[in-house]
N, C-alpha and C positions, 0 to 999 in steps of 0.2 A: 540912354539905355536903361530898362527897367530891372528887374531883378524878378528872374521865372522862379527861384525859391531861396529863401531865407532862413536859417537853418542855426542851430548853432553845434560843434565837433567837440570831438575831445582826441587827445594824444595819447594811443596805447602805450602800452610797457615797451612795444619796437620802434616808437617814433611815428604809427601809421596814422591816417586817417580813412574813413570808409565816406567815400559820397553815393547818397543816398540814390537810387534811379539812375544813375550815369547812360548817358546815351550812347557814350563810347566805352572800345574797350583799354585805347591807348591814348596818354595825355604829356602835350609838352609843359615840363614844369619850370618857370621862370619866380626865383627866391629874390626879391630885392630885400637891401638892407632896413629897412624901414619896419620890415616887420611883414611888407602886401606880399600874397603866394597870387603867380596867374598859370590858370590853368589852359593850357591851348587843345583843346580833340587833333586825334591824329588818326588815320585811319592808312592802316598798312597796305599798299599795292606792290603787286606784281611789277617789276621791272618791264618797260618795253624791249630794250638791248641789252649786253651784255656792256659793259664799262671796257671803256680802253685798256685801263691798267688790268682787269682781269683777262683780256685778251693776251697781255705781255706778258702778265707773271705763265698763263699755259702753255706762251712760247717758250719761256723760260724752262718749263719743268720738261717739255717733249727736247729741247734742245739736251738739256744737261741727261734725256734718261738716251739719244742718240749717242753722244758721247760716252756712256756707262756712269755716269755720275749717279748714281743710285742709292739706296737704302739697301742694306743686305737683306736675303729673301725672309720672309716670314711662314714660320710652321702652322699649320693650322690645319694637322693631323689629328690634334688633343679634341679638334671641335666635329 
């Protein structure tokens, strides 16, 4: 593998770093002890389904609001 840019950073006063042209906007970051940072792109998609357990917990919240398990009402008069 070659190297598309060679570069050298420096460490702000919050510990950041800026990469210079990044093609993404999100990166998985893997720290080994050694001192090497690897940086992985990640690009955020939309879910196709909804996840099981978010299925359960809404079963959960419609069951417990059928039973009256509720939150007391909220004023929102003042707004």
């Amino acid at each position: 593998m070659t190297a598309v840019k060679d570069y050298t950073v420096h460490i702000d006063s919050k510990k950041r770093i800026t990469l210079r042209g990044a093609l993404f906007q999100y990166y998985n970051v893997k720290e080994y002890d050694n001192g090497c940072i690897m940086l992985e792109p990640r690009e955020l998609t939309i879910p196709e389904c909804v996840s099981a357990r978010t299925l359960e917990d809404m079963d959960k919240a419609i069951n417990n609001f059928k039973i009256g398990e509720v939150s007391p009402i909220v004023d929102l008069s003042d707004f």
